[in-house]
N, C-alpha and C positions, 0 to 999 in steps of 0.2 A: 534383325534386318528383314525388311519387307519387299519382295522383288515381284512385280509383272510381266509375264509372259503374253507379249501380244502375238499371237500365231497360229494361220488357219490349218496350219494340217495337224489334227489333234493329236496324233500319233508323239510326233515331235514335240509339239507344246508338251504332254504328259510325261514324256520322258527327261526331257529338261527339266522339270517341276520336280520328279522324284530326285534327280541329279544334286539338286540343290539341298533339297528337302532333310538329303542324305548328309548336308555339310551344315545345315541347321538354322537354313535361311527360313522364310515363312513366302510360300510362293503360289500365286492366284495366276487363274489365265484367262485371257480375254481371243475370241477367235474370229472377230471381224473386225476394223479398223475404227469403225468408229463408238464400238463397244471400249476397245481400247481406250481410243482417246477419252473419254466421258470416262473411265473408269480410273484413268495415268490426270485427270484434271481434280480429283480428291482430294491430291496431295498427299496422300499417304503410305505412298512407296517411296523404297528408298537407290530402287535401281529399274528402269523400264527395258526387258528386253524386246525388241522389236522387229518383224522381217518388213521388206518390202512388200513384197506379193500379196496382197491383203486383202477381201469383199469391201466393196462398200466405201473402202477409204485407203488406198497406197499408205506405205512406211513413212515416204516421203511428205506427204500430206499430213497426216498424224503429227509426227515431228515440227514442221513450220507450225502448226496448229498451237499445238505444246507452245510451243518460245514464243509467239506473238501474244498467248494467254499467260505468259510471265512462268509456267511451270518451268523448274530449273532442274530438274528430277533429270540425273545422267542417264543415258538412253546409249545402248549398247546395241548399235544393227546390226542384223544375224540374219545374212540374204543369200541365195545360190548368185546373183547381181553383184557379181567380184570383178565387173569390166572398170578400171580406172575413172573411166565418167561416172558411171555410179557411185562409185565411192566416192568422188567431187560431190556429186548432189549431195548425198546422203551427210556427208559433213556440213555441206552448206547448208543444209534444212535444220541442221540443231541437233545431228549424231555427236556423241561423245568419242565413239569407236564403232570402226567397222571391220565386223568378222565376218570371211566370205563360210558356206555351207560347202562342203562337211567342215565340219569343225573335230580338233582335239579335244577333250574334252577339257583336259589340263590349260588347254590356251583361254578357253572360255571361265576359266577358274580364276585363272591368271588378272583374266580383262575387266573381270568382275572386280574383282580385289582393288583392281590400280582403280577403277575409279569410284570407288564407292572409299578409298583412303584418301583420294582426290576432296570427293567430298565434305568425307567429314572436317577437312581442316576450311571449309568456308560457310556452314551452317550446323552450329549445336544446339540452335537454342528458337523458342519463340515463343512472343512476348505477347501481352492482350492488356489493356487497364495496369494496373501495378504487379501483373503475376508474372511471371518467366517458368518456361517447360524448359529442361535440360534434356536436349532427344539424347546425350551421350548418357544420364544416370538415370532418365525415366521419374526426375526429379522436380516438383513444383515449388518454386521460391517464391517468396512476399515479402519486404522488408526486414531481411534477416532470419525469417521463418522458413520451414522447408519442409517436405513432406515427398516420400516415395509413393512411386503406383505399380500395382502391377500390369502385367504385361496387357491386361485388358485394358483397365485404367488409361493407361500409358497411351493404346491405339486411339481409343473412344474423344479421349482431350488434344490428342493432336491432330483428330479428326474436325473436331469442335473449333481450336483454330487457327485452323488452316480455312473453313469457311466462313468465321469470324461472327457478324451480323446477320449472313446472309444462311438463310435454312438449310436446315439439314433435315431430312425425313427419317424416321425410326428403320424404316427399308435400307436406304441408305448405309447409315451408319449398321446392320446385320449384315450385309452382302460385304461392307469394305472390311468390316474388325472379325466377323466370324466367320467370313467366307460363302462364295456363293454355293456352297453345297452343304450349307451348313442346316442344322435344323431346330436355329436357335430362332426364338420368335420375338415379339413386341418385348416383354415384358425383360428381356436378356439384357435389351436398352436402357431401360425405366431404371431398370437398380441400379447400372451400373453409371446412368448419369447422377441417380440420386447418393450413390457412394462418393461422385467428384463434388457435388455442393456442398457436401459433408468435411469433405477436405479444404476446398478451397476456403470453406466459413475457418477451418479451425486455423489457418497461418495469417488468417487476416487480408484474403483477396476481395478488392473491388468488383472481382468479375462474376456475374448472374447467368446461370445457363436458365436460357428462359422458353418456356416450353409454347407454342404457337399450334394450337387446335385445329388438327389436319395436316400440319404444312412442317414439323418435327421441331427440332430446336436451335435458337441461336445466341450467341455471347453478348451479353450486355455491360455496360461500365455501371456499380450502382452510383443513383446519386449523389451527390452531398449536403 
């Protein structure tokens, strides 16, 4: 499971991060609002935690931003903004749950849990041409064929789509699947898209991850 920490006091964002890190989540952080947002609009996480108090871009904003761009990624706010009106807004903008600061640690564990089980029971899966990802088994289906990936695999294709047609740059997809502190470079891409064509030819998928000169890559149906 893949979790966003959107949160400008780095202190906090870092400790949250190992908190989780500790329970075996995979967790990034974004530390102004609209780095957030542009990061929580990938589609590649599986829980956004978010405060209000944010540079550049409120929680509150963030959030309406998300749901009018169709992003459905539960979003857990996590604000010292625990006056009753806030917590109105803050649901009405597209919060899933709202936890005022300080928090328990154990409640935040809790909150995590309930909605990311929420979750799971209303999206497993996603579909492109004849192929289906299974996000619960990390599994690629084609009529009656199937095939595992791993954990890299797994990010890298559900990275792919999630933006379907529309480009993805090699930058891109290093910063969301290896992390922006990562010091994995172009070529970490290259294999690991050429390992999923590899897969997807052998079950018998329509779908072309097709590579666009400067501008990185996107899903295609092939012909017929």
């Amino acid at each position: 499971m893949k979790i966003l920490v959107i949160e400008d006091e780095k202190m906090l964002a870092d400790s949250i991060k190992s908190m989780l890190e500790r329970k075996g989540f995979q967790v990034e952080c974004a530390y102004d609002g609209e780095s957030g947002r542009d990061f929580a609009m990938l589609g590649i996480y599986d829980l956004l935690i978010l405060d209000v108090m944010l540079p550049k871009m409120d929680g509150f904003e963030v959030a309406e931003q998300l749901r009018l761009n169709r992003c459905n990624t539960p979003i857990l706010m996590l604000t010292a903004r625990s006056d009753l009106k806030d917590r109105i807004a803050g649901l009405n903008a597209g919060a899933d749950y709202y936890l005022a600061k300080p928090f328990d640690s154990g409640e935040l564990f809790a909150s995590i849990n309930a909605l990311l089980r929420r979750q799971a029971g209303h999206v497993n899966e996603m579909a492109f041409g004849n192929t289906v990802l299974e996000l619960g088994t990390s599994t690629l289906l084609c009529d009656g064929r199937s095939v595992r990936l791993s954990a890299r695999e797994f990010d890298v294709m559900r990275l792919l789509l999630q933006s379907g047609k529309r480009n993805l740059s090699k930058a891109a997809i290093l910063s969301r699947v290896w992390g922006l502190d990562s010091n994995a470079v172009e070529n970490h891409a290259e294999v690991y898209v050429a390992m999923l064509r590899k897969k997807l030819s052998g079950i018998g998928s329509n779908v072309r991850i097709v590579a666009s000169r400067g501008l990185g890559y996107h899903l295609e149906v092939k012909a017929v």
